[in-house]
N, C-alpha and C positions, 0 to 999 in steps of 0.2 A: 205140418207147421210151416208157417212162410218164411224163406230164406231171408234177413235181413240185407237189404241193398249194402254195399259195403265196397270200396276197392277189391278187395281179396273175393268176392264173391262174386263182382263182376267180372276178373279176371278167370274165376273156373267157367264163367256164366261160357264167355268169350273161347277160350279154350275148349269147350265143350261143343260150340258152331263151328272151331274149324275142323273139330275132328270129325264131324258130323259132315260137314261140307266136304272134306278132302275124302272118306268113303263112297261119297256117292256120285265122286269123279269128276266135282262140276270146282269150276274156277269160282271166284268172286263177283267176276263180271256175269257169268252164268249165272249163279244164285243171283244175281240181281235182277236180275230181268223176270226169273223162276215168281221171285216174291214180290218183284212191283217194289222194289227199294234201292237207292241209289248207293254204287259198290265202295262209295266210300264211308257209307253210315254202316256196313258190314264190316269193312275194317275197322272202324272204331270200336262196334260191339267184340271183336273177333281179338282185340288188344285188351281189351279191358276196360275205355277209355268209353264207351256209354253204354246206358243202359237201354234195350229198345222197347218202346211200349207193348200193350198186352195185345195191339193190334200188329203192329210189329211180329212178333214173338209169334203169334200164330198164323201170318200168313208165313215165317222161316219153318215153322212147324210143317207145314201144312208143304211146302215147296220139298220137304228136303224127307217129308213121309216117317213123322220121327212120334206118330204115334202121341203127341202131346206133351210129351218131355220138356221140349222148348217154353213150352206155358206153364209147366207146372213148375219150374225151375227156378221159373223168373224173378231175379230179385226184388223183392218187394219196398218203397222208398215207405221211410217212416213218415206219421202224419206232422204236418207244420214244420218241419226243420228248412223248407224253401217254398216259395209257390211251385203251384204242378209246372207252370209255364214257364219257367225257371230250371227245372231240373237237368235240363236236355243242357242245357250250356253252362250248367255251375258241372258238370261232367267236364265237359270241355277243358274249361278255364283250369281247371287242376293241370292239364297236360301242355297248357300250350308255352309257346317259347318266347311268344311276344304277342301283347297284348294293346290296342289302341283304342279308347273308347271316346263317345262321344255324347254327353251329359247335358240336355238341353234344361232342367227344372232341377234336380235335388244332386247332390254328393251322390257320385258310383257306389255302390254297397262297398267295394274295394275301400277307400278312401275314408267311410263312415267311422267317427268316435262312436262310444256307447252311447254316451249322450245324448249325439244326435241319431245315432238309429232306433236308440228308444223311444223317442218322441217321434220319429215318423211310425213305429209299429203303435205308439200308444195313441197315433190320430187319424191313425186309418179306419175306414168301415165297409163294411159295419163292422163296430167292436170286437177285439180278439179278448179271449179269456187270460189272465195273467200268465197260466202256464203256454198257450201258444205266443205269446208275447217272447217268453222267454227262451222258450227253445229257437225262435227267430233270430233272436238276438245273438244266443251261443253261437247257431251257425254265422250268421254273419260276421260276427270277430275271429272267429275260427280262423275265416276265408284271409282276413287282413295278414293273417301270420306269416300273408307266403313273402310281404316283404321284410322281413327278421331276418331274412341272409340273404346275399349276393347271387344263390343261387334260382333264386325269385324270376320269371320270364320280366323280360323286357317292357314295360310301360309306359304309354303315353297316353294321356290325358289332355283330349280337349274342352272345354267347360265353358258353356253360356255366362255371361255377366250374371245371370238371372241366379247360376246357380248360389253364386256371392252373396247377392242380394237378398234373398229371401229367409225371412229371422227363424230360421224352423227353432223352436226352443228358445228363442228370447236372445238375448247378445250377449249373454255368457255362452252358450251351449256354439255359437255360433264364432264365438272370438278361437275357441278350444278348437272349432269343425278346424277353421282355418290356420292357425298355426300349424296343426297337424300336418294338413297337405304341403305348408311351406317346408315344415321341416323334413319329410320324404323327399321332396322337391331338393332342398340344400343338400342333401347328405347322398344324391345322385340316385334312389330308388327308383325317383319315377319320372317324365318330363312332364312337363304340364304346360298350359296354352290355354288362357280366355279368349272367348270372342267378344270383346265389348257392343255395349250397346249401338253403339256408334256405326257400326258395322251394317246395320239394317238387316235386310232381308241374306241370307247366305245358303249354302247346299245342303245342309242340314238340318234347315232351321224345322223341318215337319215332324225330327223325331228322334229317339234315342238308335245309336249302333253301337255294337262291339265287335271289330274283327280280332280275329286270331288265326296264328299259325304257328304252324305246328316244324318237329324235326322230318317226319315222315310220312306224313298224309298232307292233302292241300288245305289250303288256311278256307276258314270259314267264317260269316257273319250272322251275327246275333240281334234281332230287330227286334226293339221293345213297345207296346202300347198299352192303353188302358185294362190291366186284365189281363194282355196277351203277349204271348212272346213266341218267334219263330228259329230257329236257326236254318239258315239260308247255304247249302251246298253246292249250288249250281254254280260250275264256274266263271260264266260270264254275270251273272249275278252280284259274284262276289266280287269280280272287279271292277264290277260299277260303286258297288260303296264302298271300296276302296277312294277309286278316283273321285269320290265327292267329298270324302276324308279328305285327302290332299286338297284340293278344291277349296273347301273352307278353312284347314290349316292357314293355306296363303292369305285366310284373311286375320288371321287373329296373331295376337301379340308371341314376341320372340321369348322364350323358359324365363330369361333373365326380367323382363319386363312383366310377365304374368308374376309372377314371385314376387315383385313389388308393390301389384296390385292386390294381391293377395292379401299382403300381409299389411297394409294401410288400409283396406276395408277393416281388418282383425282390429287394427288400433281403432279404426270408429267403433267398433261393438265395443272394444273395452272402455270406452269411454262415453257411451252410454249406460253400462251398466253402474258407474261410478255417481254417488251422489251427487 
């Protein structure tokens, strides 16, 4: 029977690599090189903190002579609760301490009401079934929970105009998106930053990132496209999109300022939606 993915089951998953690892005498950086895998995505597995694919999983197998264990073990993700190319960094995102993202077209799933992540799962294709619809949705308001308390990682939010701009759901669903973020915004959960249109062309402009970092592993970057999403470990990698974060930061408006324009786009949807 397949082990269900879970924290706790990642964490024996993990636990069960380093005692495997520390038997057979090899460091992290050793097993890494053994498996063709970078020693910091071993420490992740080896915390609890991801899960590694079934190609993963067997070349650790296969490095450290464990007979299959490692693959038969592996926790298995349920179907529809994320995309596949998502999973690797909604791992992440649970662990890390501070969070910067960078939203070129729609609300960060973070950030997302029901409302409006219903209507992006109920307009995507090809068509999902009601039940994958919903299980999408559970997980995605799940994820918002983590700001309910102060103990929530650190976030900031930079956001295209566009993301403002575009009616996903009509200008009620879209007056609700935005209040929301003002009000996270107000009550200090999260920093937020548009880049206005005005701005032109900027360092970001080719595409979605999230970095994160972490208390004790190095931070890492999250790159999104059509279909596809990467997480990016290498560390001159990572502080390259860093520095284009910053980079485009200096061009967009100061917390206090995006808050303002937030929430007078919010009054034009409300007054649209108004007879």
């Amino acid at each position: 029977m397949a082990i269900e993915d879970s924290p706790e089951s990642r964490l024996r998953y993990g636990e069960e690599l380093r005692s495997r690892r520390e038997a057979a005498g090899l460091t992290q950086e050793e097993l890494s090189a053994r498996a063709i895998m970078s020693r910091t995505h071993i420490a992740h597995v080896e915390a609890g903190r991801r899960r590694p694919n079934l190609e993963d999983a067997q070349r650790l197998d296969d490095a450290l002579k464990a007979g299959g264990v490692l693959v038969r073990f592996l926790p298995s993700r349920g179907e529809g609760s994320v995309a596949e190319h998502f999973a690797e960094a909604l791992e992440l995102e649970r662990h890390a301490t501070m969070i910067r993202t960078y939203a070129p077209k729609l609300v960060p799933g973070l950030l997302q009401t029901k409302a409006y992540a219903h209507e992006i799962f109920r307009t995507g294709f090809p068509p999902r079934v009601e039940e994958e619809r919903d299980a999408l949705l559970v997980t995605r308001l799940a994820r918002a929970k983590v700001f309910d308390d102060f103990k929530s990682p650190l976030a900031w939010y930079l956001l295209d105009e566009a993301v403002l701009r575009r009616p996903v759901g009509g200008p009620a669903v879209m007056c609700g998106q935005l209040r929301h973020i003002a009000d996270l915004g107000e009550r200090g959960r999260i920093r937020v930053h548009v880049l206005p249109f005005a701005v032109g062309p900027h360092a970001l402009v080719e595409g979605f990132v999230s970095l994160m970092w972490f208390n004790d592993l190095p931070p890492v970057a999250y790159v999104e496209g059509l279909n596809t999403g990467r997480v990016l470990e290498d560390p001159a990698v990572v502080r390259n999109c860093q520095a284009l974060y910053e980079h485009a930061l200096g061009d967009a408006l100061s917390h206090r300022q995006s808050l303002a324009l937030i929430k007078s786009v919010a009054d034009d949807y409300e007054h649209a939606e108004q007879p």
